[in-house]
N, C-alpha and C positions, 0 to 999 in steps of 0.2 A: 465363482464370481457372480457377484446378486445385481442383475442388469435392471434401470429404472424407464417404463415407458411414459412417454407423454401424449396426453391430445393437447396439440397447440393450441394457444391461446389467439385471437383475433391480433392481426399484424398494428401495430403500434400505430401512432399518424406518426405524419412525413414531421422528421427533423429540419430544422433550418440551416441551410450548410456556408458558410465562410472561407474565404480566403487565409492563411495568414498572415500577416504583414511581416516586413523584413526590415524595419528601420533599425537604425544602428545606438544600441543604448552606452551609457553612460555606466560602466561598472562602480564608479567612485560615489557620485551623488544621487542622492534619487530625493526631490523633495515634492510632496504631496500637496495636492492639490484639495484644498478645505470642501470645495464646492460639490466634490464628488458626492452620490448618495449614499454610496457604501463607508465614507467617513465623516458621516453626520450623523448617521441614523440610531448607530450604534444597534442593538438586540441580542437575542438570546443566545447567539451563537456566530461562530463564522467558518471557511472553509478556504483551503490554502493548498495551493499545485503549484510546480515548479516548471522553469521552462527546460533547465538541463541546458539550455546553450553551450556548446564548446567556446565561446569567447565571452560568458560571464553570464552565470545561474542566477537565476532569480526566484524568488519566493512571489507568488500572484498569492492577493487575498481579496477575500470579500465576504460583508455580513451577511448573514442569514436572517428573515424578519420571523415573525409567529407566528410564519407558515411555509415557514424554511426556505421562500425563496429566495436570491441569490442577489445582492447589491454590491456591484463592484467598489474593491477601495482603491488596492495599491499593489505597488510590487517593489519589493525590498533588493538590494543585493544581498544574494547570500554570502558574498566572501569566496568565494571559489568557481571553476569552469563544470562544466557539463560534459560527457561524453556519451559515446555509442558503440556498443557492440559488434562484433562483424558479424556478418559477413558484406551485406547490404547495409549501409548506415543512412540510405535512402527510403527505410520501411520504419514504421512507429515502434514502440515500445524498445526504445534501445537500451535499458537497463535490466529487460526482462526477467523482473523480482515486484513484491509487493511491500509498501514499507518506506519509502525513498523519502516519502514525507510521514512524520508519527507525530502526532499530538498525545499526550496524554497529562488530563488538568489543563495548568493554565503556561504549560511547558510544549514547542514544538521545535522538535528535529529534522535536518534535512541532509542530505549527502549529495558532495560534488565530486562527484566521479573520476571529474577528469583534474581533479587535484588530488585525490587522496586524501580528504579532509570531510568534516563534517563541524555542522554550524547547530548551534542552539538559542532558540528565540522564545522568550516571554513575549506572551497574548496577554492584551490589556483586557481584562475581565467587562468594561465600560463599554467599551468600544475595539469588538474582535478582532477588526479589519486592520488594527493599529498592533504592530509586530515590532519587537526590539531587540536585536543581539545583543547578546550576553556575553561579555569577554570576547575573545576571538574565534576565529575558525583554527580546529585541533587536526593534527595527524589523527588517520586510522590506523597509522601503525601496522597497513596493507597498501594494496591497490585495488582500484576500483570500486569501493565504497558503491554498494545498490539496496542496502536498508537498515534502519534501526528499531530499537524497539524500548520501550520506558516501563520500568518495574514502577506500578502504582503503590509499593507500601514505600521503598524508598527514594526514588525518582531516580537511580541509576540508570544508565543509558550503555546498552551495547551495541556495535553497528557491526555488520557483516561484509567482510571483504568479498569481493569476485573476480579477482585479477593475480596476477602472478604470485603475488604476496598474499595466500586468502586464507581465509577463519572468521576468527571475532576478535573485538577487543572493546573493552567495559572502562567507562567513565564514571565519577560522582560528579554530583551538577554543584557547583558555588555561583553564588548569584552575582559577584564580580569576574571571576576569572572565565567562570563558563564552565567544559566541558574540563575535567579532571581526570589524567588518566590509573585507574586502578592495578595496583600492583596484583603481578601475575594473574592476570585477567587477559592476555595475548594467548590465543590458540590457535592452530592449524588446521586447517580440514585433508591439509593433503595434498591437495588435488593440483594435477600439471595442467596448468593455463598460463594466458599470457596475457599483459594490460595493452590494450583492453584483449578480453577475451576475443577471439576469432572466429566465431559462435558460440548459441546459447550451449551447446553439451556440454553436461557437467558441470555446469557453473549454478552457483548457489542461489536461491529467491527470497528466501524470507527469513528473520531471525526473528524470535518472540518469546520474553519471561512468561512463566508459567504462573496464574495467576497469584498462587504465595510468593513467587520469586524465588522460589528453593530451583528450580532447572530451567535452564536456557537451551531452546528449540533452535535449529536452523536446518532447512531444509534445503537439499542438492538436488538440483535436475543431470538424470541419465542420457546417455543417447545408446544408440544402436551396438547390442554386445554388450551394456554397463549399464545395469540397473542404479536407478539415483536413491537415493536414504534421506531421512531424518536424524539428524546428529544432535546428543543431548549430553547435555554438560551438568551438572550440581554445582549450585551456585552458596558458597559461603560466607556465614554473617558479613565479612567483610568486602564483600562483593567479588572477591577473588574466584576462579571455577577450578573445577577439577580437573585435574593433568592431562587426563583423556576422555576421548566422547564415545558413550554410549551408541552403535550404529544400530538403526531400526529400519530395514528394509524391506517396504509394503508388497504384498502379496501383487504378484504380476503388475506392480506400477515402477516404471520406467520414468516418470520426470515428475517427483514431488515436487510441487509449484508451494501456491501460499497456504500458510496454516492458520488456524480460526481455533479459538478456544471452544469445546462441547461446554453448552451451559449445564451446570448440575453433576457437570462428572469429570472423572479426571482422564482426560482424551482431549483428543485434538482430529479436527475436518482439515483433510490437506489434499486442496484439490491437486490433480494430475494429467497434466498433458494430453491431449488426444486420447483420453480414458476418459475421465469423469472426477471421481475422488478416491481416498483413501480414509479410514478411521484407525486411527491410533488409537486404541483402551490402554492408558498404563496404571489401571488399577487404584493404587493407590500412595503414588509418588515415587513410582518407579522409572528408570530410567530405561526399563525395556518394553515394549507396546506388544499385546496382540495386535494386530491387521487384518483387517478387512478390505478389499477393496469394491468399489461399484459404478457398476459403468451407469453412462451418463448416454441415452441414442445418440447420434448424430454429434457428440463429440468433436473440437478437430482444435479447440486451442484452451479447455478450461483452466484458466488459472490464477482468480481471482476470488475470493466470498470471502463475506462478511455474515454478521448476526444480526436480526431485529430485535430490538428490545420489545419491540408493541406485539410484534405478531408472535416473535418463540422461534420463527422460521430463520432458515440458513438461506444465502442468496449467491449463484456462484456467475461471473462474468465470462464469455465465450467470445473473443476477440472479432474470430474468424468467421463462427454464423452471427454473430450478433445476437444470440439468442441470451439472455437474463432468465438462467432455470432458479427456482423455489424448490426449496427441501426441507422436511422435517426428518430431526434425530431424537428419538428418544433419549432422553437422560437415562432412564433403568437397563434400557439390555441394544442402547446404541444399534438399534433399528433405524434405518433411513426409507424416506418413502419419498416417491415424487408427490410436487403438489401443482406444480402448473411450470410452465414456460411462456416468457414474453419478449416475442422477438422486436428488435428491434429495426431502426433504418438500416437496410443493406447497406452497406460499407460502412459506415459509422465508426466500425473496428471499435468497440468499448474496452479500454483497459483497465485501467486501477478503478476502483469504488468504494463510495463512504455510504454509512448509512449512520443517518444523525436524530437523535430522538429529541424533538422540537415540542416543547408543552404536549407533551405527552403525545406525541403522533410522529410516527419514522417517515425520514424521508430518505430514497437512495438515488444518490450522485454520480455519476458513470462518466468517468474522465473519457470521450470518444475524439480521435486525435481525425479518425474519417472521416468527421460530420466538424470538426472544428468545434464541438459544444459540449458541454456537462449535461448531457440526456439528464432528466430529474422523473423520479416515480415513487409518489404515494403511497406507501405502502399501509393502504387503508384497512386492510385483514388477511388473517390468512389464506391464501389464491386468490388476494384482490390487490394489485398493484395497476394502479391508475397513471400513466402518460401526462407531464406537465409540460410548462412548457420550458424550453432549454434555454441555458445559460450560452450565450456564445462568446466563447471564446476571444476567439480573433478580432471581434469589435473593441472588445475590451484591452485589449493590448493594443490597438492600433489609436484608440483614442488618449494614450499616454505616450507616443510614439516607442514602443517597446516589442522587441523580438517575441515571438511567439511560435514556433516553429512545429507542425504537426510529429516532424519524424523522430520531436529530443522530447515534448512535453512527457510527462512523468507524474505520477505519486497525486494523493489527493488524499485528504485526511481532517476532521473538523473538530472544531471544539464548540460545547453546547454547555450550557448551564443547569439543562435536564430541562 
């Protein structure tokens, strides 16, 4: 095991912390208000969390300006309920997967858990913060729906069950019907759970096409005695996968959380629970991986990261210390090196994050359900992430009288124009 040290980085400034509000929305109508800034302004980009309500999911959006900050617009119904995980359905991240919301182009996907369904939404190119369903909300053909993921050559869509009923199941997108479901594209992972599951062990975090779209990823978290895997499938011209999955189970890691495409190589960063991460090498479109794993100090919930386009660096979220570690991996021989840590507000609990490349300068979005805010950070160079100021939350949902609830909020994913 190749163990990475850090000198911390100066503690971040203090976040602005929020209530949520608890007013009672309207699942049926939602009509938007012109006057907002986030749907006048329109810009390069916009960025879109869900609330997961168990009495009606809603899609939050807001534009991003040309400088990535954050202008509230709107909050859509998605067409389905919210749900949460046991054991505690009074503690955050109650989907405990990454994914819940996927943009990819000018197409975004969302999963309501506590229907079994998932929704697909066309982004207006003009003006981001402006979302519109497409046909209706589909069976996952499971339960508990906790991620999806969009093939960029053909924009099929597969979502990942996490409930009694779990695997995947792969859709084609029609611009009237919506989500299409593709034949024999229904798979199993196996696994005995129950909807909702009754804790996270064993239940699955992330599904993600590989970037040709020739194999589809999804990764299982372990618990104590049952080492968790990455399950991978061969996906054919017709979207259809293959009968059975490939299992790739990481050297001493116990809960594969989310997975990140290695730029330049054909591997996969799949952070790991209370470890750090995992690297996948599969060579070269194989569906078996060598394994590496590498611990992360102070570890105690990693299971989040994303890629910078600007810097090259990997960025991985840490729930429980709050900590935002930076990591480089070589593309040639998938070397990983620390390159800083920056902690953030205690308690904040940071879960899902986006990082969005804004005229050519990344910005990373830290969905913190602790702090009630989208922590936002500059990511000005490599070991140089700079502290913005935060989007709050809770204001934002309280000024359209709409539910926002620290312990369902969920997923964060954006769309950007480059």
């Amino acid at each position: 095991m190749h163990c990475i040290n850090f000198a911390l980085a100066l503690s971040a400034a203090a976040l602005v912390s929020a209530a949520p509000t608890n007013v009672k929305q309207n699942p049926i109508c939602n009509t938007p208000d012109k006057n907002r800034p986030g749907l006048t302004a329109g810009g390069p980009g916009g960025i879109y969390w869900m609330s997961n309500e168990p009495n009606g999911n809603f899609v939050f959006s807001a534009n991003l300006d040309a400088n990535g900050d954050m202008l509230f617009g709107d909050a859509v119904y998605a067409g389905g309920n919210g749900a949460h995980m046991g054991p505690d359905t009074s503690q955050p991240n109650p989907l405990q997967s990454q994914g819940s919301v996927k943009v990819v182009n000018d197409k975004l996907v969302v999963v309501n858990a506590g229907s079994d369904t998932a929704s697909i939404f066309q982004i207006d190119f003009q003006n981001p913060a402006f979302i519109r369903m497409i046909g209706q909300p589909i069976s996952t053909q499971g339960n508990f729906p906790v991620s999806s993921t969009i093939d960029t050559n053909t924009g099929n869509v597969c979502v990942l069950n996490a409930g009694q009923v779990n695997g995947v199941s792969c859709y084609s997108v029609d611009l009237r019907k919506g989500l299409v479901p593709i034949q024999n594209s229904v798979r199993s992972l196996n696994l005995n759970l129950k909807t909702p599951p009754e804790n996270p062990d064993n239940t699955p975090s992330q599904i993600l096409f590989s970037d040709d779209g020739k194999r589809l990823f999804a990764s299982v978290k372990g618990s104590q005695g049952n080492t968790g895997f990455v399950a991978v499938w061969t996906v054919n011209a017709d979207g259809s996968l293959s009968p059975d999955f490939t299992k790739n189970t990481p050297n001493g890691g116990a809960n594969p959380a989310s997975l990140t495409i290695v730029r330049g190589a054909d591997a996969l960063m799949n952070t790991d629970i209370g470890k750090g991460l995992n690297i996948l090498d599969f060579g070269n479109g194989s569906t078996q991986a060598k394994t590496q794993d590498i611990q992360i100090g102070g570890s105690i919930h990693t299971a989040w990261g994303e890629f910078s386009d600007a810097t090259k660096n990997y960025y991985i979220t840490d729930s429980n210390t709050a900590l935002y570690t930076e990591i480089s991996i070589d593309p040639n021989n998938l070397q990983v090196k620390g390159v800083r840590q920056y902690p953030q507000k205690n308690g904040s609990f940071p879960i899902d994050q986006e990082v969005a490349l804004i005229n050519g300068k990344d910005t990373a979005y830290l969905l913190s359900p602790g702090s009630m805010t989208v922590q936002i950070l500059s990511l000005v160079a490599p070991g140089n992430a700079q502290q913005r100021n935060d989007f709050d939350l809770a204001k934002a949902a309280s000024g359209i009288g709409a539910t926002l609830n620290p312990n369902n909020i969920q997923g964060i994913n954006a769309f950007f124009t480059g």
